[in-house]
Structure formats: structure tokens, C-alpha cells
Biopython code that builds the backbone (N, CA, C, O; Angstrom):
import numpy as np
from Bio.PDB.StructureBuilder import StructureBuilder

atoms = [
    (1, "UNK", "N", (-10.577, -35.954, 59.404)),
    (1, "UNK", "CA", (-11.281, -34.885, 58.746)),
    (1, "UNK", "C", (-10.754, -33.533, 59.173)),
    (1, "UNK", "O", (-10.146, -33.296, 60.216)),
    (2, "UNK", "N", (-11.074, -32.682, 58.218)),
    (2, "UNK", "CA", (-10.552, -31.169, 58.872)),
    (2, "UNK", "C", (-12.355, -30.477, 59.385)),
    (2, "UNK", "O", (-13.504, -30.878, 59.195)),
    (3, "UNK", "N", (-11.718, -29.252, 60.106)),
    (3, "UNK", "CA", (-12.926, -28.402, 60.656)),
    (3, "UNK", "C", (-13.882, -27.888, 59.346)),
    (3, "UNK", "O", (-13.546, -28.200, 58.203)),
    (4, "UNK", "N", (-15.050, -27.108, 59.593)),
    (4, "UNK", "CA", (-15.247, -26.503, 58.475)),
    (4, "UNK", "C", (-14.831, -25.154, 58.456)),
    (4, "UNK", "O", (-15.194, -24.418, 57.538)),
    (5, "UNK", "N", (-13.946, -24.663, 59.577)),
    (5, "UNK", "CA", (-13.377, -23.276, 58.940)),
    (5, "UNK", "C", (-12.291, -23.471, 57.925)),
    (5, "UNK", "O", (-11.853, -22.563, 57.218)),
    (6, "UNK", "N", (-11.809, -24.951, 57.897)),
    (6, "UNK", "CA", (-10.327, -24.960, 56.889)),
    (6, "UNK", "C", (-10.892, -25.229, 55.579)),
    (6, "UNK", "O", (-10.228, -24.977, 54.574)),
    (7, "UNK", "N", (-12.449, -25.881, 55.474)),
    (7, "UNK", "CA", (-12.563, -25.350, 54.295)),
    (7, "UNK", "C", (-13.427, -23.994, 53.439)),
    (7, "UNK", "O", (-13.492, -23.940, 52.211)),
    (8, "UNK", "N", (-13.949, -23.121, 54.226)),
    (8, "UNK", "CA", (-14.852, -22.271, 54.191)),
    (8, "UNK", "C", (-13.666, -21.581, 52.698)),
    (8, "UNK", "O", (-14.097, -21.509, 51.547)),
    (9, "UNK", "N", (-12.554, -21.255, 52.992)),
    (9, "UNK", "CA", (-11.480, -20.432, 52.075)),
    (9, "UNK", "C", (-10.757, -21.507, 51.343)),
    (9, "UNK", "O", (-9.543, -21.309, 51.388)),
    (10, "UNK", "N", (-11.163, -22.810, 50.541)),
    (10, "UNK", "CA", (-10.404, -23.835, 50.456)),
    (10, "UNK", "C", (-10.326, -22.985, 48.786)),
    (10, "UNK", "O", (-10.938, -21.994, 48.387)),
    (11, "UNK", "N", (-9.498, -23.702, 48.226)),
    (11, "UNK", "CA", (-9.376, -23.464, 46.794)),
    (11, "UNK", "C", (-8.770, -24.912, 45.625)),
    (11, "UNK", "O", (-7.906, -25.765, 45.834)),
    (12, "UNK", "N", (-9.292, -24.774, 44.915)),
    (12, "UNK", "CA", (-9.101, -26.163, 44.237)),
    (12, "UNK", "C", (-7.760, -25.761, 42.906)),
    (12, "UNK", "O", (-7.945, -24.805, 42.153)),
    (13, "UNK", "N", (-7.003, -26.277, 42.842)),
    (13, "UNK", "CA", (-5.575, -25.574, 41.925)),
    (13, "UNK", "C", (-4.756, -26.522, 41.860)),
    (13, "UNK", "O", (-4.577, -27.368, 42.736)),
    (14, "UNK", "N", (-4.071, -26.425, 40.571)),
    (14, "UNK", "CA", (-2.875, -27.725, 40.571)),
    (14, "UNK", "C", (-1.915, -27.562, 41.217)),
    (14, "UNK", "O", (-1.760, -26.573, 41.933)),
    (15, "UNK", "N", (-0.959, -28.632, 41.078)),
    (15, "UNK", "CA", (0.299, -29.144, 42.184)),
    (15, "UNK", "C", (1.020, -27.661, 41.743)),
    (15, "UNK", "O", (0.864, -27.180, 40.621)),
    (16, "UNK", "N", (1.939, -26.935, 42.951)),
    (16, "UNK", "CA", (2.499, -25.854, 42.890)),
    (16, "UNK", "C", (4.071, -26.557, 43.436)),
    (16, "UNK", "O", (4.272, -27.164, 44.488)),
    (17, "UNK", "N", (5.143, -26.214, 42.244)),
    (17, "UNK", "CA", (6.466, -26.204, 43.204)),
    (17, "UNK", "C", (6.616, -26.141, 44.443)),
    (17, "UNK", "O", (5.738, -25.546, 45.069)),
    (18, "UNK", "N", (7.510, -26.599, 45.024)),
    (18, "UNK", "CA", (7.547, -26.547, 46.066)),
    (18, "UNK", "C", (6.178, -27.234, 47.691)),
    (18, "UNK", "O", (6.145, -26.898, 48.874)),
    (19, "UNK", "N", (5.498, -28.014, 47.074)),
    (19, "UNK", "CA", (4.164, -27.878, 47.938)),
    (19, "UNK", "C", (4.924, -29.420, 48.853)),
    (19, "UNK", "O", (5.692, -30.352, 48.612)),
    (20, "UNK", "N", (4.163, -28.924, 49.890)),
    (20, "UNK", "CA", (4.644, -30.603, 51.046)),
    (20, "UNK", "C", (3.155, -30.537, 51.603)),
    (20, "UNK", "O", (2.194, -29.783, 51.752)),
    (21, "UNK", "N", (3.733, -32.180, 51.865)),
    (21, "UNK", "CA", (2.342, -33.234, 52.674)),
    (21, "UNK", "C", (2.623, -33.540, 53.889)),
    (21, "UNK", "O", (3.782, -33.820, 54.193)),
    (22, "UNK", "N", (1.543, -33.544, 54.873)),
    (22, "UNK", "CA", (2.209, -34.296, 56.103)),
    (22, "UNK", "C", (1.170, -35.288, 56.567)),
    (22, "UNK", "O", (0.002, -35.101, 56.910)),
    (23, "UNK", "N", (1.853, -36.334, 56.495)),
    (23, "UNK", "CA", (0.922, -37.683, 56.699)),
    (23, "UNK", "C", (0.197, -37.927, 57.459)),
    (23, "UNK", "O", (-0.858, -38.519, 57.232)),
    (24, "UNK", "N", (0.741, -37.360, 59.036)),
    (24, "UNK", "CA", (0.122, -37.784, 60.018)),
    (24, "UNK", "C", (0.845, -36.836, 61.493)),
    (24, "UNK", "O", (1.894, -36.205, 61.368)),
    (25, "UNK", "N", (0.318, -36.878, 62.394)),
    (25, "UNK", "CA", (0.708, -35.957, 63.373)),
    (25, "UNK", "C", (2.542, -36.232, 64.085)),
    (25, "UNK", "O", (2.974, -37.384, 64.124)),
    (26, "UNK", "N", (3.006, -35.604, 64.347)),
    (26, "UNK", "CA", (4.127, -35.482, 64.180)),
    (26, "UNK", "C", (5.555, -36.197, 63.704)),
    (26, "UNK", "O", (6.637, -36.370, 64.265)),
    (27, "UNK", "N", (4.792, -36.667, 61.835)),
    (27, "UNK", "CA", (5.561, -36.995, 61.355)),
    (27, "UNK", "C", (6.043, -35.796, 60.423)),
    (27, "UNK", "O", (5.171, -34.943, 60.252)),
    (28, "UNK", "N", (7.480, -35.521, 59.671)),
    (28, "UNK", "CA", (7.850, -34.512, 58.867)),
    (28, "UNK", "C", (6.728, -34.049, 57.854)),
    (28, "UNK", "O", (5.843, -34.865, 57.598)),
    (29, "UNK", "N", (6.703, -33.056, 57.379)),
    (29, "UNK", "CA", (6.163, -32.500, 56.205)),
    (29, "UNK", "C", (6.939, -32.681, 55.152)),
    (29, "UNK", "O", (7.448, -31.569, 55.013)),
    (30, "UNK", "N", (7.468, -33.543, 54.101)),
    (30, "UNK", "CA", (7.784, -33.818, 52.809)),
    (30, "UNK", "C", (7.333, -33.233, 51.608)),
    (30, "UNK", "O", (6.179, -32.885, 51.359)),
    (31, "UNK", "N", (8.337, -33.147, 50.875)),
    (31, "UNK", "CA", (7.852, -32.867, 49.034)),
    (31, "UNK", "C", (6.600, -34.246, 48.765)),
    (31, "UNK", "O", (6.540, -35.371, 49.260)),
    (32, "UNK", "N", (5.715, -33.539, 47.768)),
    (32, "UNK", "CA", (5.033, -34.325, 47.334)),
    (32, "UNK", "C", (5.430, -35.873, 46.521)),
    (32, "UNK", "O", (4.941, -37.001, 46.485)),
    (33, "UNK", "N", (6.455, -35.258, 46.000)),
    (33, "UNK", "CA", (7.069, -36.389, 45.308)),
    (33, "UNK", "C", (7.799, -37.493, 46.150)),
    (33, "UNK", "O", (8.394, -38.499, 45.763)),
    (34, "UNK", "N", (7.646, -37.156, 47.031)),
    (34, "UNK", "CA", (8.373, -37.947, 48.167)),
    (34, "UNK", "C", (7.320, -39.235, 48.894)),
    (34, "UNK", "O", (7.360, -40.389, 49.323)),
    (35, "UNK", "N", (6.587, -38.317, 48.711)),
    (35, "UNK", "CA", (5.265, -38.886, 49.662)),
    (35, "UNK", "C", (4.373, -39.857, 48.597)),
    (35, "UNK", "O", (3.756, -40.818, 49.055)),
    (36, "UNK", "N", (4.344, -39.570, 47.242)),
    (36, "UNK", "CA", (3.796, -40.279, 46.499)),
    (36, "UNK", "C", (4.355, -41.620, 45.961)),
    (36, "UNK", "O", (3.791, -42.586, 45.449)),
    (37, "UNK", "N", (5.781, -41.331, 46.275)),
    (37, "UNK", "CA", (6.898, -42.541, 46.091)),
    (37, "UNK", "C", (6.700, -43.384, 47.391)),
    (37, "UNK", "O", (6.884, -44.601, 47.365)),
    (38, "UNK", "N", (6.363, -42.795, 48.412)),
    (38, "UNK", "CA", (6.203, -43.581, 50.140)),
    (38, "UNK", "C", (5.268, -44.188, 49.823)),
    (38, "UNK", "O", (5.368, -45.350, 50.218)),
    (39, "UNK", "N", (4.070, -43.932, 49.115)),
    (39, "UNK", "CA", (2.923, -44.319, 49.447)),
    (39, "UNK", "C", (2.652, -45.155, 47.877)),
    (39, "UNK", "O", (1.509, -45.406, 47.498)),
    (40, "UNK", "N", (3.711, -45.471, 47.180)),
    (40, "UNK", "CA", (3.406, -45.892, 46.027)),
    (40, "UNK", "C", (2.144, -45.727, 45.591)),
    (40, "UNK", "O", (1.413, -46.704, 45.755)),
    (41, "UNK", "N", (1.409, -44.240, 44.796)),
    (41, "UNK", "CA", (0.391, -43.947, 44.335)),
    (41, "UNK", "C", (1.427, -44.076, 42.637)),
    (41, "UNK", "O", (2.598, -44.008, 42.265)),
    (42, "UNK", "N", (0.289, -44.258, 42.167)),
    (42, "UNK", "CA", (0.174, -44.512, 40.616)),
    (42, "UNK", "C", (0.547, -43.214, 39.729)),
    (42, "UNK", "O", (-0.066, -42.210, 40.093)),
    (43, "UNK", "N", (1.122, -43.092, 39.016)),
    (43, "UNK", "CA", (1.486, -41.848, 38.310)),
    (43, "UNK", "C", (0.487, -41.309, 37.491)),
    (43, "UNK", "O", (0.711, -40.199, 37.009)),
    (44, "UNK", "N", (-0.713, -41.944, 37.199)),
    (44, "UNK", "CA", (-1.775, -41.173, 36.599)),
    (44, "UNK", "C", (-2.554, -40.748, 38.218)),
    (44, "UNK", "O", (-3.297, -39.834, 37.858)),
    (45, "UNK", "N", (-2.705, -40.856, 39.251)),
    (45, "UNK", "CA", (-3.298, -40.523, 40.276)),
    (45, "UNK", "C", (-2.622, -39.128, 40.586)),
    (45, "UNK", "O", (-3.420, -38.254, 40.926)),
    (46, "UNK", "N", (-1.675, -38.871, 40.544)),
    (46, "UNK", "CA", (-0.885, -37.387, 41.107)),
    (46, "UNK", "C", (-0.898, -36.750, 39.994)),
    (46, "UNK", "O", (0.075, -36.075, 39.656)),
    (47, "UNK", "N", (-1.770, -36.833, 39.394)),
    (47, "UNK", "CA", (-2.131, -35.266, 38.083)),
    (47, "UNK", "C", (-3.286, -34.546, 38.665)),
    (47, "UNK", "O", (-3.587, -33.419, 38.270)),
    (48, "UNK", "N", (-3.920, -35.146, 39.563)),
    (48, "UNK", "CA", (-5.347, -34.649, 39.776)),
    (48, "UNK", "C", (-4.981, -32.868, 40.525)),
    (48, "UNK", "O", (-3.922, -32.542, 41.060)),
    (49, "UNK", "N", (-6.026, -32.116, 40.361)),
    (49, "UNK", "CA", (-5.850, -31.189, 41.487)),
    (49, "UNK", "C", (-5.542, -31.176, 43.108)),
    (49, "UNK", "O", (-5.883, -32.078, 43.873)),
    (50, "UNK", "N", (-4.856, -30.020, 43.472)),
    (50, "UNK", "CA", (-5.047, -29.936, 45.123)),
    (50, "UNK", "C", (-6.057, -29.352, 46.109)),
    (50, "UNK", "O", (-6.695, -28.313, 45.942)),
    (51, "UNK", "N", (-6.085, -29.800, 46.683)),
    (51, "UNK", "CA", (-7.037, -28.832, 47.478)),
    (51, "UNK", "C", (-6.035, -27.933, 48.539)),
    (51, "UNK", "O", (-5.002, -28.409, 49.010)),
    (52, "UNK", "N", (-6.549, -26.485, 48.844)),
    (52, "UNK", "CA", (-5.490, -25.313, 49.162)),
    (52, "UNK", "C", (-6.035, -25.266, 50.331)),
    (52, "UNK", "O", (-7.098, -25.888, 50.351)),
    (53, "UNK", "N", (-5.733, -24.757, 51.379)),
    (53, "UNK", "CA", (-6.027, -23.377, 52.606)),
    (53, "UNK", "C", (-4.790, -22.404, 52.956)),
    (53, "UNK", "O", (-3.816, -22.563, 53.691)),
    (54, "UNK", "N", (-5.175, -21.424, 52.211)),
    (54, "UNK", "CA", (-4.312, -20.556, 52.211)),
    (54, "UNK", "C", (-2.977, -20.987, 51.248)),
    (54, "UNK", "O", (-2.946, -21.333, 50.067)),
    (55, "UNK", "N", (-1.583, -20.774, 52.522)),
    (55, "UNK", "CA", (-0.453, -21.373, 51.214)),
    (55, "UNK", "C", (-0.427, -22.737, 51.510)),
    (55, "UNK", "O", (0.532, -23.077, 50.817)),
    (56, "UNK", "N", (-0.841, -23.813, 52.095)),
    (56, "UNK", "CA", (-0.633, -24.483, 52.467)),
    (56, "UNK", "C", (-1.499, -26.026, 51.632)),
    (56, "UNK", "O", (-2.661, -25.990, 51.226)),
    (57, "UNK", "N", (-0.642, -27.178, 51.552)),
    (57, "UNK", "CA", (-1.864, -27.815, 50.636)),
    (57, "UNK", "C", (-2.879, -28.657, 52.150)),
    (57, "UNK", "O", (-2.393, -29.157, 53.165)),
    (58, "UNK", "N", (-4.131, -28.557, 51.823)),
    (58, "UNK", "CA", (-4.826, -29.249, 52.236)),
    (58, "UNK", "C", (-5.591, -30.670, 52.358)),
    (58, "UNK", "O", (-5.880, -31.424, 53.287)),
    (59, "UNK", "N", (-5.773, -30.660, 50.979)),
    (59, "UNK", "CA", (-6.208, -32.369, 50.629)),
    (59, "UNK", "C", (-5.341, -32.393, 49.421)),
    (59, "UNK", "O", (-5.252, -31.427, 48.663)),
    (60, "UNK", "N", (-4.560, -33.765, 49.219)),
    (60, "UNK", "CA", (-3.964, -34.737, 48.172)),
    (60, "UNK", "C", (-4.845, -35.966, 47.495)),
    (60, "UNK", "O", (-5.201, -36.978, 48.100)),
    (61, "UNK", "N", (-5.108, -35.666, 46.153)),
    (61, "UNK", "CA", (-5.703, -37.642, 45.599)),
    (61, "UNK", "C", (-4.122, -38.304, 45.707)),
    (61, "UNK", "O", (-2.984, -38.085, 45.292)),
    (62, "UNK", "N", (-4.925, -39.332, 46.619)),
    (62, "UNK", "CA", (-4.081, -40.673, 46.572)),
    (62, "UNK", "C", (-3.257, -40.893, 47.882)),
    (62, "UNK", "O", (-2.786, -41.994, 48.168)),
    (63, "UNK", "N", (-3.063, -39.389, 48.932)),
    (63, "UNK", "CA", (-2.638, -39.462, 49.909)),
    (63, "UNK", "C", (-3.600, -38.461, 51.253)),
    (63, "UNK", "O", (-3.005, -38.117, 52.274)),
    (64, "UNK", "N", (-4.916, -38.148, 51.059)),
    (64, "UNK", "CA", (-5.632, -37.831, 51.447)),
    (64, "UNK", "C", (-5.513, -36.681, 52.127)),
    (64, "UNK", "O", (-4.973, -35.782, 51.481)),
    (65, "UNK", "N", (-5.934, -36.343, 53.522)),
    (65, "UNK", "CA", (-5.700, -35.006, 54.282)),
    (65, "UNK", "C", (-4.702, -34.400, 54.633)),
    (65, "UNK", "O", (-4.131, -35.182, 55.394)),
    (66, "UNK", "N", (-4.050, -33.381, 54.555)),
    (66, "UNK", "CA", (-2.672, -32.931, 55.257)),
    (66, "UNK", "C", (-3.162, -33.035, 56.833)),
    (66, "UNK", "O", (-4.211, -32.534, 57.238)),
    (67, "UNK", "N", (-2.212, -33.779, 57.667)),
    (67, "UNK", "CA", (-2.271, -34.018, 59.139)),
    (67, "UNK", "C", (-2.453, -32.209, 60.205)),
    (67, "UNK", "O", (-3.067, -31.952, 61.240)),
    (68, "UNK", "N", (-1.406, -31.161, 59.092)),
    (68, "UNK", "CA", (-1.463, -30.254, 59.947)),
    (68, "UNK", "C", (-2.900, -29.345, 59.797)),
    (68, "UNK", "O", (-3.020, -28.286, 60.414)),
    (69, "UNK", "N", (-3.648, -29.713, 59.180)),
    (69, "UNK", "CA", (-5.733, -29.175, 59.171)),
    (69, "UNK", "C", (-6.148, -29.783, 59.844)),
    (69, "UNK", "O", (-7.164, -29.324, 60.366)),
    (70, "UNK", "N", (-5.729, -31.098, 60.278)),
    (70, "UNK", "CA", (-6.991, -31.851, 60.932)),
    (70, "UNK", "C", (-7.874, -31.357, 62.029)),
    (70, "UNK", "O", (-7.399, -30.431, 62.686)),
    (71, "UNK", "N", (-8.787, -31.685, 62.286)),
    (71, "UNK", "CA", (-9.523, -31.239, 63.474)),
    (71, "UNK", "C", (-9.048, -31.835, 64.708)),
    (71, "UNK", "O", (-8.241, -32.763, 64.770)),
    (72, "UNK", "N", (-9.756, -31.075, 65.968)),
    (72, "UNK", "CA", (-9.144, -31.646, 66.985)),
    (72, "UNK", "C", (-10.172, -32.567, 67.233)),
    (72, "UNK", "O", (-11.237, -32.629, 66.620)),
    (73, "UNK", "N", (-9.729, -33.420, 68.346)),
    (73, "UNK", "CA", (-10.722, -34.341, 68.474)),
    (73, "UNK", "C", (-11.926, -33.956, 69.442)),
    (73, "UNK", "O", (-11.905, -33.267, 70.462)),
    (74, "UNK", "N", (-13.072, -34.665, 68.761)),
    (74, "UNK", "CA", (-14.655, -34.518, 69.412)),
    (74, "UNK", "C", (-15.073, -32.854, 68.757)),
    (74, "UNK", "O", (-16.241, -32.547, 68.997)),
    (75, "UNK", "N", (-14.229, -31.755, 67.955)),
    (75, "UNK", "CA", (-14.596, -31.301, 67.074)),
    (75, "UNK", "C", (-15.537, -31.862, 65.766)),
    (75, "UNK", "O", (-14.998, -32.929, 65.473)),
    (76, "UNK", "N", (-16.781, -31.633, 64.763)),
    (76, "UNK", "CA", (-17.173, -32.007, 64.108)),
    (76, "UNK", "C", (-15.713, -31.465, 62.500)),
    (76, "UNK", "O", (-14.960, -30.529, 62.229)),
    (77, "UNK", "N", (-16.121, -32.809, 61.933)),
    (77, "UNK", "CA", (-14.908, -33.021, 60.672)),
    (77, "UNK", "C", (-15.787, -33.298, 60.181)),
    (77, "UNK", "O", (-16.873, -33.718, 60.580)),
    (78, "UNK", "N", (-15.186, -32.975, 58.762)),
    (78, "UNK", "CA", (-15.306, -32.807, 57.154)),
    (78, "UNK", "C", (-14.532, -34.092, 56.372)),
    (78, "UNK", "O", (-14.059, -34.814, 57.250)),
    (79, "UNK", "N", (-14.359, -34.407, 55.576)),
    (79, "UNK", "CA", (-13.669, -35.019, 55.002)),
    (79, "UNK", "C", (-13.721, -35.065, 53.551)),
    (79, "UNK", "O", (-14.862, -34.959, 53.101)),
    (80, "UNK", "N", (-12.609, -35.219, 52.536)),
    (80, "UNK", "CA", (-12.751, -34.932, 51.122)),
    (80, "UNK", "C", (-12.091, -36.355, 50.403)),
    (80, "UNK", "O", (-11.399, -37.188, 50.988)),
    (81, "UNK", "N", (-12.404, -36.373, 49.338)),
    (81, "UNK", "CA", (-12.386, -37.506, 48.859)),
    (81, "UNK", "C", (-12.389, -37.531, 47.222)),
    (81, "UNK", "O", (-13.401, -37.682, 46.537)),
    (82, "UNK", "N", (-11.152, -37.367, 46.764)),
    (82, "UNK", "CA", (-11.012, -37.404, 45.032)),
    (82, "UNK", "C", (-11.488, -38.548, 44.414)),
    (82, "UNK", "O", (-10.743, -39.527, 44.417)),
    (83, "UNK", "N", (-12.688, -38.639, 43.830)),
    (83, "UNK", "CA", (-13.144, -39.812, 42.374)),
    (83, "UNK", "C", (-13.039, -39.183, 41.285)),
    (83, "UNK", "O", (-13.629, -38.149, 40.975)),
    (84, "UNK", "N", (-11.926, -40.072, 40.376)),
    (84, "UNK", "CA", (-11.529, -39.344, 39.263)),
    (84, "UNK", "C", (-12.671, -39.824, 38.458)),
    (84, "UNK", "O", (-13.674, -40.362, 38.926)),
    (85, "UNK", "N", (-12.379, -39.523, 36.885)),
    (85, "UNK", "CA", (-13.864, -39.863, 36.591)),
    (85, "UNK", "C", (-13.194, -40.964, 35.619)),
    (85, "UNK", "O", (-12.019, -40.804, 35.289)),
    (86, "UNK", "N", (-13.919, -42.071, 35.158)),
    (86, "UNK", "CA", (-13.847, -43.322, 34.723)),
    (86, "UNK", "C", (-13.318, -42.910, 33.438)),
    (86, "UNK", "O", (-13.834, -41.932, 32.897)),
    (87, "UNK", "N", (-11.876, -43.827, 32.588)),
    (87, "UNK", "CA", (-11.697, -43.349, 31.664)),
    (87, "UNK", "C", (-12.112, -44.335, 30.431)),
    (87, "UNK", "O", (-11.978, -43.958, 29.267)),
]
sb = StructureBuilder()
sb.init_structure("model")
sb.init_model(0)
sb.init_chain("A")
sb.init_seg("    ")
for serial, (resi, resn, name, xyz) in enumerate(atoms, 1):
    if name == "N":
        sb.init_residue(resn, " ", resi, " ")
    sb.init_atom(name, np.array(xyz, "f"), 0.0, 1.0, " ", f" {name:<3s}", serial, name[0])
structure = sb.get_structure()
């Protein structure tokens, strides 16, 4: 989960050129497209919006939290969670 100061300024906006994910703690930060191919998500799943803090993306559908928001530990976390809506 992230803190709630990372989302107090969060912003909800589509995929922006250039945007990277980072999976997990000190693994690289990657293109999205990279990460959605790693993680074999579905190509109707990566249309959804992002979630922002600042320039940075914060939450991904289909690949969940960016590692570099997370909270520290025994900090209280948040967590977000994309349900698309049934088609």
C-alpha cells in the first residue's frame, strides 16, 4: 500500500508517453509496455486510467502499485484497486 500523503494530490488521467512502472523494490523502473508484456496483462486491461502523484505514475490496472510510493513498513497503507465495470 502507499501512505496517505501519496494520495492526498493523486490524480486519475490516461497512460502518458513516456510513463514507467516499478514492480517492486529495487527492481528497474520500465516502460509500461514492457511491464504489461512481463506480466502478460490482457490488452483490453491497459486502456484503463492511471493513477498520478505528481509526474510520476502511481497505481497501474493489471500491475498494481508503483514500488517507488510504497509505504514504509509499520506505517499505515492505503491500497487501490481497479474494477472495470462488467461489459
Amino acid at each position: 500500500g502507499v501512505p496517505w500523503s501519496a494520495l492526498q494530490h493523486m490524480r486519475v488521467a490516461p497512460r502518458e508517453a513516456g510513463a514507467q512502472f516499478q514492480a517492486g523494490p529495487g527492481r528497474p523502473a520500465r516502460s509500461l509496455k514492457k511491464q504489461f508484456q512481463q506480466a502478460a496483462v490482457p490488452a483490453w486491461l491497459r486502456r484503463g486510467p492511471l493513477c498520478w502523484q505528481g509526474g510520476s505514475v502511481l497505481f497501474v490496472p493489471g500491475l498494481g502499485m508503483d514500488a517507488r510510493h510504497w509505504a514504509a513498513a509499520g506505517e499505515p497503507q492505503w491500497a487501490l484497486q481497479w474494477v472495470p465495470d462488467p461489459e
